[in-house]
Each structure stands twice: as structure tokens, then as C-alpha cells.
C-alpha positions in Angstrom: -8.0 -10.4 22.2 -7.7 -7.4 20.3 -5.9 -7.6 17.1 -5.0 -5.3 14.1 -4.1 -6.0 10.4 -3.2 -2.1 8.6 -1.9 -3.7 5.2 -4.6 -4.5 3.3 -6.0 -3.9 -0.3 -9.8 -3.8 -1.9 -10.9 -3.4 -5.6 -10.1 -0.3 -5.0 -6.2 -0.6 -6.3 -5.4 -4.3 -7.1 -7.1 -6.0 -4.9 -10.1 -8.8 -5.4 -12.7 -7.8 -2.5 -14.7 -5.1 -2.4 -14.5 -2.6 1.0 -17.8 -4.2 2.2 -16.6 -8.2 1.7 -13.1 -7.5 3.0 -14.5 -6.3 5.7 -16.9 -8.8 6.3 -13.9 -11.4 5.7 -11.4 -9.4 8.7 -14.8 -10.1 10.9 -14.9 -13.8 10.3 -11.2 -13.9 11.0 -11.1 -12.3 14.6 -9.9 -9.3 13.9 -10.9 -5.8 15.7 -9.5 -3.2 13.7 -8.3 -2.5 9.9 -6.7 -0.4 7.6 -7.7 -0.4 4.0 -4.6 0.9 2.3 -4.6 0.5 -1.2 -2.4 1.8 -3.8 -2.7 5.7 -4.3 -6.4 6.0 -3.6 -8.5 6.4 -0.4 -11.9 5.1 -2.8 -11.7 1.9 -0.7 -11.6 3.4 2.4 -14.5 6.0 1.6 -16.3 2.7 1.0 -15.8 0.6 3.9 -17.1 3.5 6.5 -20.6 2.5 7.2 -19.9 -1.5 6.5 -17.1 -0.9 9.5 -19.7 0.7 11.7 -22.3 -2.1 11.0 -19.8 -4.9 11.1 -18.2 -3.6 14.3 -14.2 -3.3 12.9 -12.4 0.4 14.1 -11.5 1.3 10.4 -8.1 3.2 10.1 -7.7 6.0 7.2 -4.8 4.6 5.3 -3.1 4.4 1.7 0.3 2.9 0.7 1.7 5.8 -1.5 4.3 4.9 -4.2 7.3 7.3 -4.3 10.2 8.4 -5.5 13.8 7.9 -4.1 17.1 7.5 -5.4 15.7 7.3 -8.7 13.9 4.3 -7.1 10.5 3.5 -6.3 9.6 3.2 -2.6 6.2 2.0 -0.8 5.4 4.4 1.8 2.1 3.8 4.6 0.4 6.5 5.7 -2.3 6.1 8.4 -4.6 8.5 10.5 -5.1 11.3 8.3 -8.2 13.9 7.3 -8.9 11.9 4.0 -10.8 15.4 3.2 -7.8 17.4 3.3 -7.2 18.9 0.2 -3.2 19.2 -0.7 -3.6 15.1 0.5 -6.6 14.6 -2.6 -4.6 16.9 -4.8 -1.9 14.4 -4.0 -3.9 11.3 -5.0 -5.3 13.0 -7.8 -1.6 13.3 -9.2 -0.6 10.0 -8.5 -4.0 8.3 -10.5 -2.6 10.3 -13.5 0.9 9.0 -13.0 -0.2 5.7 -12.5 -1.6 5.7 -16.2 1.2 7.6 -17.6 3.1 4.8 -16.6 0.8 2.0 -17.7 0.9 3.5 -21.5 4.6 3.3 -21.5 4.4 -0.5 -20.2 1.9 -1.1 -23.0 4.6 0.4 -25.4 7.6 -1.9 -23.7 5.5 -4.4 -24.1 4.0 -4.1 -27.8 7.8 -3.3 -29.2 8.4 -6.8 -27.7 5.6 -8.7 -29.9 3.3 -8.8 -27.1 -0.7 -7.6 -28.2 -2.0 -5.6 -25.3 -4.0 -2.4 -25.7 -3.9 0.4 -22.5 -7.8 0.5 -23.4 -8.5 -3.5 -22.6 -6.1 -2.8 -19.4 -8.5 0.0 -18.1 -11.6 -1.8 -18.7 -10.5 -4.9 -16.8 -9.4 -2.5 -13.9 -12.9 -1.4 -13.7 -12.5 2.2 -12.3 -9.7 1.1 -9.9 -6.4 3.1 -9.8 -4.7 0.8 -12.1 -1.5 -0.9 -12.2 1.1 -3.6 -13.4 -1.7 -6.6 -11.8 -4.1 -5.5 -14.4 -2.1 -5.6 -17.2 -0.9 -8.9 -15.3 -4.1 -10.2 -15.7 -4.8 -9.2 -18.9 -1.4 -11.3 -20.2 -2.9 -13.9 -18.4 -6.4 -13.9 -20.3 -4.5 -13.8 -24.0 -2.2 -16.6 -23.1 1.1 -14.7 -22.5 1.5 -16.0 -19.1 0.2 -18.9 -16.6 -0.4 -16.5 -14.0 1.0 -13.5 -11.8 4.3 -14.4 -10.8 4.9 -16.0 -14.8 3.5 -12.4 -16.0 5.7 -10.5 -13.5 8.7 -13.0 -14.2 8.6 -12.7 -18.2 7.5 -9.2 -18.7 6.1 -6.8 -15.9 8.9 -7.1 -13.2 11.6 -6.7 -16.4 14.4 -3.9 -16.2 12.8 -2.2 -19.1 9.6 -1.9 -17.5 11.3 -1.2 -14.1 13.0 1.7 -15.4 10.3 3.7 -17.3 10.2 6.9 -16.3 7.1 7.9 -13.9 5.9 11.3 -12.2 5.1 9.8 -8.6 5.5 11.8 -5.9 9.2 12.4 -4.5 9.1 10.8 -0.3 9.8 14.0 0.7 7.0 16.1 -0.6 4.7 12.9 0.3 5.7 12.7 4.1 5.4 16.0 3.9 1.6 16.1 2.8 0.2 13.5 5.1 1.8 14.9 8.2 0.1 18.5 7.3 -3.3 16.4 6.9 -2.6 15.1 10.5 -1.1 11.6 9.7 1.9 9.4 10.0 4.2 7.5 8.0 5.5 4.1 7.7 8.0 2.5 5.3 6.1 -0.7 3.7 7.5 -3.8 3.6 11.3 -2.9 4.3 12.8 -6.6 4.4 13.2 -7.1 0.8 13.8 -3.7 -0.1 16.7 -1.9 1.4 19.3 -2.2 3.3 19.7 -0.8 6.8 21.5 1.9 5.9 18.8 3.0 3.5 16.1 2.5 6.0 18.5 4.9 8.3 18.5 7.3 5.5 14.7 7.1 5.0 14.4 7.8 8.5 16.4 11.0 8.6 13.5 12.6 5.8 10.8 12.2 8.7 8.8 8.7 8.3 7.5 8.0 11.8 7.1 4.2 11.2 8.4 0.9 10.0 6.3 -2.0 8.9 8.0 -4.6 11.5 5.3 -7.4 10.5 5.0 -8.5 7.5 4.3 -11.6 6.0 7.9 -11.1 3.5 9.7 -10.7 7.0 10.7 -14.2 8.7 10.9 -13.9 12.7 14.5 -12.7 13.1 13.7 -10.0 10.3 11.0 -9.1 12.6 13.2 -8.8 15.5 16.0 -6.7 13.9 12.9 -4.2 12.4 11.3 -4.0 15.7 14.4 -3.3 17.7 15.6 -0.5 15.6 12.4 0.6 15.6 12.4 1.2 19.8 15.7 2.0 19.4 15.1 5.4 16.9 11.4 5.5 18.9 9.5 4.7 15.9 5.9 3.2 15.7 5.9 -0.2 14.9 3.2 -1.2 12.2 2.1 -4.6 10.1 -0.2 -6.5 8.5 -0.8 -9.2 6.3 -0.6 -7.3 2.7 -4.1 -9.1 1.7 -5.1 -8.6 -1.7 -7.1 -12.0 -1.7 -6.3 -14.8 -4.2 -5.0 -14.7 -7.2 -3.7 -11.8 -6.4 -0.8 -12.2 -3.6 1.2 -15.1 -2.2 0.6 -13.4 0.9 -3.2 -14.1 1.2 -3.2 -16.6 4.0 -2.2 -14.4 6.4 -5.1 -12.8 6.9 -6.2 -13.1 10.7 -2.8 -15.2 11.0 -0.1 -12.0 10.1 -1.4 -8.9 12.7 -0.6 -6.1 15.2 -0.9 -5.9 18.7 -3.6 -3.3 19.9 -1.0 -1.0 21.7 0.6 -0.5 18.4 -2.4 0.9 16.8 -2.9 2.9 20.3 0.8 4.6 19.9 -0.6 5.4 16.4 -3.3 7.1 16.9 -1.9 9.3 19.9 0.8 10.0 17.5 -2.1 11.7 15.3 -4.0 13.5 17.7 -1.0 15.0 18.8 -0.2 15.9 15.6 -3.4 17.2 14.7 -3.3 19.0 17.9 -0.3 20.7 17.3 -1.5 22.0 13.7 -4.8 23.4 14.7 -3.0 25.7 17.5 
């Protein structure tokens, strides 16, 4: 039986496999097709192309883009699109720069609080990935100031004065926006612990074409309600297991165990061509 996971994350972003392993690890576990969709960067994705080919796993383009909203931050997923389209690198390219803006005001936050971390020993413990808050996670971890990721996140990273420092992510609008030019669609990540129907309603109305239904953070009746008003606003339906692989996520048994049905991928990908159709004419 054919089966899907399109939430998953590599070294790349903050994730522990490489492209090549993960892949080789969705094989082991059944699975038939994947979507590498790390935070703000496509590198992963690049990677995985000719280990997807030689492992025999249909490899999805796909990124989870962080956003602007409400003068919130939301997780957008964005699948299918011409990862060599331009405005969609330009895009990227502006999100890795806010994404270390931001990490050199949480070393601030967290130095006026007593706590010895340098943006420099955070970079080089990211090794070349797009960084954020699970490297400097890990880095608290190393010098003692937490146990592990959910004490780190708990005692300083998840903190309202590191929530609310100001960051130059992209606003949702201009981001759907961008990946439906480059022939793509879009998906709100995660929705269950997030927002509240009437904010998913409201997200809706700006364009996304999708909602992350399954999700290892959604219990079955979430699941139900997402998928229902998902058929009900003809929406694709999209999910998967969020694998980052362990340390990393409380979520990382679920890969091979949290997935998508083949005919959701299929409603995808028609959704793409026809979008890329209708561009090119």
C-alpha cells in the first residue's frame, strides 16, 4: 500500500538526518513518497534528488515557511513548486537573513539574563544549516543551562521575551503569493495547537489551498473536525509525521506510523499542474 509522509526535516534546518539517511530511513519504514520540508530552505531537498531516485521514494518539493500574521508567527507548507524559480529563492534568501537577525537578538535576551552564549558558537554548531531556536537549544544544553529541549525551550527559548522579538519574516500574504507564482500550493502546518477555527477561516480567506489534517499534535477527533472542514471549503488535505529524528522532536516515532493516503498526494499534484498550466498560458 502506498503511503506518504510531507512533514519532514533533514540537517538542512533542525533536523538530525541528512537528505540521503532520511531517506534511506522513510524506505525501511514502508513508505512511497516524501516531502523534505525544512524550515526556510530547499538545501535538503536539492540533496535528496538522486538518493530518491536510487532508493525508489517520489520526492515532493517542499519547505515549511515561517510567516507573519497578526503580529504572530505562523507555519506555512508549501509543496510542488519550481525550486528554481527565482522570486521563490529571493524569498528564502530573505528568510536565512531573518532567521539570524533573529537569533542575535535571542543571544542578547538571553545574555542580559546571565546566560553565556555567543551567536558565533550557535552558528558553528548549526553547521551551515538555516539556523534556529534548536541550535541555540542545544548549545544551552552542552554548557549546562538545560537538561534538554523541552527544559531549554521551557526556561528560556519558548519565553515571552524571546517570543516577542521583533523578526523580518515574510508576511503570509506575500508568501502564498510567491509559491503559487512558482506553481505551488499551500498548507497551514500543524493547525491544532495553534489557532482557533475562526483563525484558520481567516487564513483561508488570504488563499492557502491546504490544511495539515494529520499530524502527530492532532488526536483523532482533531483530525476529523480538520478533515471535514477541509472537504467542506474543498481544500487539499495534507500530513505527516513532523520527523526531525531524536533528540530533536517528541514526534519522532511517527515516522511510517503518522502518513497520508496516496489520493491526497494525487489531488496535490493535479492541483500544481493545473496551476502551472494556467501560468505558462
Amino acid at each position: 500500500m502506498s503511503r506518504a509522509d510531507l512533514h519532514t526535516h533533514t540537517k538542512a534546518s533542525d533536523g538530525e538526518l541528512t537528505a540521503k539517511e532520511l531517506l534511506k530511513k522513510a524506505k525501511s519504514k514502508g513508505l512511497t513518497t516524501l516531502a523534505i520540508t525544512d524550515h526556510d530552505t530547499i538545501d535538503g531537498y536539492l540533496e535528496g534528488l538522486k538518493e530518491s531516485e536510487r532508493v525508489g521514494i517520489e520526492l515532493i518539493p517542499g519547505v515549511e515557511l515561517t510567516t507573519l500574521w497578526n503580529n504572530r508567527e505562523i507555519h506555512l507548507l508549501a509543496y510542488g513548486f519550481d525550486p528554481e524559480n527565482s522570486d521563490l529563492n529571493y524569498l528564502l534568501i530573505r528568510q536565512k537573513r531573518a532567521r539570524k537577525l533573529r537569533m542575535h537578538k535571542i543571544v542578547q535576551v538571553l545574555n542580559k539574563q546571565g546566560v553565556e552564549v555567543d551567536y558565533d558558537e550557535i552558528m558553528a554548531y548549526a553547521r551551515g544549516a538555516n539556523i534556529g531556536r534548536p541550535h541555540a537549544a542545544a548549545v544551552l544544553i552542552k554548557k549546562g543551562y538545560a537538561a534538554n529541549v523541552a527544559d531549554a525551550f521551557i526556561r528560556y527559548l519558548a519565553k515571552k521575551d524571546i517570543m516577542n522579538i521583533p523578526t523580518e519574516f515574510a508576511d503570509v500574504d506575500s508568501a502564498i503569493r510567491i509559491i503559487k507564482k512558482a506553481g505551488g500550493v499551500v498548507s497551514i502546518a500543524h493547525p491544532g495547537p495553534m489557532y482557533s477555527t475562526d483563525e484558520i477561516k481567516e487564513l483561508i480567506l488570504l488563499g492557502i489551498d491546504g490544511i495539515e489534517c494529520i499530524h502527530p499534535s492532532h488526536n483523532f477527533n482533531v483530525q476529523k473536525v480538520f478533515t471535514a472542514l477541509a472537504k467542506s471549503m474543498n481544500l487539499l488535505i495534507t500530513g505527516g509525521s513532523d520527523y526531525h529524528g531524536s533528540p530533536k522532536s517528541e514526534y519522532d516515532p511517527y515516522l511510517g506510523v503518522v502518513t497520508l493516503g496516496i489520493q491526497h498526494v494525487e489531488a496535490l499534484k493535479r492541483t500544481c499542474k493545473n496551476r502551472r498550466s494556467l501560468i505558462s498560458n
